[in-house]
Every structure is written in structure tokens, then in C-alpha cells.
N, C-alpha and C positions, 0 to 999 in steps of 0.2 A: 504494500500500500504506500503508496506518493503521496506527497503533501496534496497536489494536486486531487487526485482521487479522491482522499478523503474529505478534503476541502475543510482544513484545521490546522490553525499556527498555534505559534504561543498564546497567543492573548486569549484565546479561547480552549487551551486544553482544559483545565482547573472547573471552565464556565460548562463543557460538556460534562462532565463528572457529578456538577454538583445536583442534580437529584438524582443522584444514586449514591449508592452503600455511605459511610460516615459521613462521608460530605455533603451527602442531604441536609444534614443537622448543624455544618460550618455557614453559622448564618451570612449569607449573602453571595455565595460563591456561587450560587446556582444561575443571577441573574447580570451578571457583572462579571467580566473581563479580570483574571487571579490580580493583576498588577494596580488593577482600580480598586478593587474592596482593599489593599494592603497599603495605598494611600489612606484608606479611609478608616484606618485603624482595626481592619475587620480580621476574621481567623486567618483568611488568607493568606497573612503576612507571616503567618508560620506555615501555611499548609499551598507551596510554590511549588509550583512545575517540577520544579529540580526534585524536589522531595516525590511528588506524587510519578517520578519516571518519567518525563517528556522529553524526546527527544529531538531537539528542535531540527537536526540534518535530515532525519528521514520526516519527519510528521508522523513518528510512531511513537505509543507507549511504549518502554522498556522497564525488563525487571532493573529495579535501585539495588545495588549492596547494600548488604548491612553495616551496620555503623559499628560494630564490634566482630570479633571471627565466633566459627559457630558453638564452640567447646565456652564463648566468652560466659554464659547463663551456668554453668554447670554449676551444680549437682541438683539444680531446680529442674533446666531445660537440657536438653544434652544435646551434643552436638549432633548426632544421626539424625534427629528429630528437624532441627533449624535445618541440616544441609535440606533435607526431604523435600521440606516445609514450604522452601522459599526455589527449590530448584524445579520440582517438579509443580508444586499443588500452585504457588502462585505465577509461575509463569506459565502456568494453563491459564489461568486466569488473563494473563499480559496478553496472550495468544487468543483467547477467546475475543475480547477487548477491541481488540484492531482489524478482527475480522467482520465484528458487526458493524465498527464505524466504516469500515470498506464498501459494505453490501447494502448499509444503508445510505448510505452519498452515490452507490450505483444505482440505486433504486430513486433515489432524485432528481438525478441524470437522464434516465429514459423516463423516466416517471412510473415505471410500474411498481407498485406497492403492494401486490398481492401478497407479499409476505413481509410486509412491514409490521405486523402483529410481532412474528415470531424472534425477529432480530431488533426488537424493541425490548421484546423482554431477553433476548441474549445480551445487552447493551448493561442493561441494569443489573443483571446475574455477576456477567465478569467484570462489568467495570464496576458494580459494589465488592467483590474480591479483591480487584487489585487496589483500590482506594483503601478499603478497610485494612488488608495488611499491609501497606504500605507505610500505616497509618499504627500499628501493631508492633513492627519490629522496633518503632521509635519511641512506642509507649514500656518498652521493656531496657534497663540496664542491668550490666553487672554489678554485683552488693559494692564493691571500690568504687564504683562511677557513679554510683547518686542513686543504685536499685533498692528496692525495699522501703522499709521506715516509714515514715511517714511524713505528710507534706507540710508545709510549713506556710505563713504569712496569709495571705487574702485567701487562697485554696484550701488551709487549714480553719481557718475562718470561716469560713460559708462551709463547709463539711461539717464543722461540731452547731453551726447554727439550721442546717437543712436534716443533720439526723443525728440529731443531740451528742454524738462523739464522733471520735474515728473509728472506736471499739464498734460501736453502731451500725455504721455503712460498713463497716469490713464485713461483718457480717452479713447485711443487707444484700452486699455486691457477691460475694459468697453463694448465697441459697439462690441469686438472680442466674447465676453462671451455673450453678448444678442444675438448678431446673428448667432450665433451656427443653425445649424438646425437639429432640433429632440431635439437627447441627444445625449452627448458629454462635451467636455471639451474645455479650453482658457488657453494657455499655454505663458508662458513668458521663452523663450529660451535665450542659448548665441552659435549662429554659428559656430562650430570650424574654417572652410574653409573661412570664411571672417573676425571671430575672431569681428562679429558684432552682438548685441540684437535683437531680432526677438520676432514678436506675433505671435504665430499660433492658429489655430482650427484643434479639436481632434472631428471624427464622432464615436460614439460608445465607448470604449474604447482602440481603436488603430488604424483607418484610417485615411489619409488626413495627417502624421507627418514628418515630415523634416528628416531625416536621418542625422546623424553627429552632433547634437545638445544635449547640455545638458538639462536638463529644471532646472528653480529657482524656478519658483512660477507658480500654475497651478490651476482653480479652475472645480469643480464637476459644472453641469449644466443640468446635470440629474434633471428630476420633483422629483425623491425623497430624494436629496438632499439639497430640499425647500419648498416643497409644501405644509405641515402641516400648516405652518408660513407666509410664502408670496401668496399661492393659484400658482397663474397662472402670478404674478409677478415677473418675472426674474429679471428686471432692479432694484428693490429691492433690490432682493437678493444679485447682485452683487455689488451692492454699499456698502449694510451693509460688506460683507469680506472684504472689504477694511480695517474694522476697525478692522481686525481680522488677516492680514495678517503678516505672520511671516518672517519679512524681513533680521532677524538674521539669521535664518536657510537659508532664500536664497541667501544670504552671503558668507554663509560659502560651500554650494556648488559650488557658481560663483569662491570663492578663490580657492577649491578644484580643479577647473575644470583647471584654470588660470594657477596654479604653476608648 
């Protein structure tokens, strides 16, 4: 797929994504150009091309490296898992992604849309996969690099005032993530319209989500984004990210979103 083809630069990769998967909920990115909502103090200004894989020489998504190697999460996450995770399961996803913006920019082109139903919702399928982990690997650090613990300042702040601790929503975000059904996700939002912290569940890679919300921190609950390591224990697994969660990063999107 050419730039041409798909008919998608920069200014507009971030603006296709946003009603799908987490970037649904980065208020404003759905309707505005990434570079304008990040003047305008919006999430954007953390959640950039670069980050979300855009690749500006081809006009195609690309899987991002990770910002640490994959053994980095151990003995929470293991490395076979993250190689897995991010080699195979999300660049299905990068690959799914650019095939539907192909076929849907072909189908604008002649204009026949008789299968515009189905690569609409393949549109939203992988490009809420590749946003949401994209979105994933940055919400996770090593326990040395700012993983675990807990957050501190304006983030800490509105946590013990939206669910009277952090003991609280640990828990809250906990039972949200185990009861997921199927695969899916457990997202820790901040409401624009009530400008209050929210837990939600995410069915697949983009059903069941709030609209108007940013997300801060959100975890995979996909069986292959554990099941090497935990089997068929999820409660596990979501207790061990706790020790991995990167409460910096969801920081600086909660300020990004705030200012």
C-alpha cells in the first residue's frame, strides 16, 4: 500500500485511528489532525505518530519497538511471552490495519462499497489492536525504571478521590481484568464529561468502551498475552502487572489530557 493508494499522511494517521480501540477514549484525536489536538494541549501530545507506528516513507503502519528488551518485565512478564506478543499477535494486527485502509481507499476509488460493511469492521478490529498495544507496551516498565508502586501527584490525587484509595482501585482494576469475558482488555480511564476516573472493560479489541474518555493504564487479557507463564491463571497474571505498571507514563497522559 502507497501513500497514494491509501490516501493518508501524517497529519491524518492518529485522526484515522481515533474511533477505534484506546484512542477512541484520547479525547479529541478522533476529529483533528495528531499535530493540532497537541497544540491544543490534548492527549495527542503524548499519543504521536511516532508512538502509534506511522510510517511517514511508505504511508504505512509499522510494528514500534519496544522501549525496553523483552527478558526487561521479568519474572512478572517473560521474555517468550513479549517476543510472541509483539512479533507475531501485534503485527497481525499492523498487517490486518493496512490492509483494510488499502481496500477501503480502493473501494473509494471505483466506488464500489459492497463490502464496505466488512473492512469497516476489519478497520476497527486491527486498528483497535494495534493502537491498544501500542499503547500497552508503554503502559508497562521495569520495577528500576518507574514499574510498579504507585502513582504519585495529580494521578494519585484523583485515584484516592475517585475510589477512596489506591488499595481501592487496585483492587477495582483487578476483579475489572479477571472478569473480562473471553479476550479483551481493563482499562483505567479519566471521563472528560464528568472530568471523573473510570474502570472499564474492553470485549475484543474495541467493544463495550466509553466514548469521551482518555485511557492511562490498560492491560492485555488476551490468553496470549499470558499463557506461556500463568496457563489459564489470569488472576496471576494481573496481579504480577501491577508490579510492572508504568504509572509515569500514565501521568503524563492524565496531565496531557488535564491541561
Amino acid at each position: 500500500m502507497t501513500r497514494t493508494t491509501a490516501s493518508i499522511d501524517r497529519r491524518s494517521a492518529v485522526g484515522i485511528l481515533g474511533a477505534i480501540g484506546a484512542t477512541a477514549i484520547a479525547g479529541g484525536a478522533g476529529t483533528a489532525g495528531a499535530q493540532d489536538v497537541a497544540r491544543a494541549g490534548g492527549s495527542a501530545a503524548v499519543l504521536t505518530p511516532e508512538l502509534l507506528g506511522w510510517d511517514e516513507k511508505t504511508g504505512q503502519y509499522v510494528l514500534p519497538s519496544l522501549p525496553y528488551p523483552n527478558d526487561a518485565l521479568e519474572p512478572h512478564i517473560d521474555a517468550e511471552t513479549m517476543d510472541i506478543h509483539r512479533t507475531k499477535h501485534h503485527q497481525a494486527y499492523v498487517t490486518g490495519l493496512n490492509k483494510a485502509l488499502a481496500e477501503l481507499a480502493r473501494a473509494r476509488e471505483s466506488g464500489d462499497f459492497a463490502l464496505v460493511k466488512h473492512w469497516s469492521r476489519e478497520l476497527a478490529f486491527h486498528g483497535g489492536g494495534h493502537v491498544n498495544h501500542c499503547l500497552f507496551w508503554r503502559m508497562m516498565a521495569p520495577p528500576a525504571q518507574g514499574g510498579g508502586g504507585e502513582p504519585s501527584g495529580d494521578l494519585a490525587a484523583a485515584i484516592a478521590r475517585d475510589f477512596g484509595s489506591f488499595e481501592k482501585f487496585s483492587a477495582h482494576f483487578q476483579a475489572a481484568a479477571g472478569a473480562v469475558e473471553g479476550s479483551g482488555w481493563a482499562w483505567l480511564v479519566h471521563d472528560r464529561a464528568s472530568g471523573r476516573l473510570l474502570i472499564q472493560q474492553m470485549e475484543k479489541q474495541q467493544n463495550m468502551l466509553l466514548t469521551g474518555c482518555t485511557p492511562l493504564l490498560g492491560i492485555d487479557v488476551w490468553e496470549h498475552a499470558y499463557y506461556i507463564k500463568y496457563r489459564n491463571r489470569r488472576a496471576e497474571y494481573v496481579k504480577a502487572f501491577m508490579n510492572v505498571a508504568n504509572w509515569g507514563f500514565a501521568a503524563e497522559l492524565y496531565g496531557s489530557h488535564m491541561s
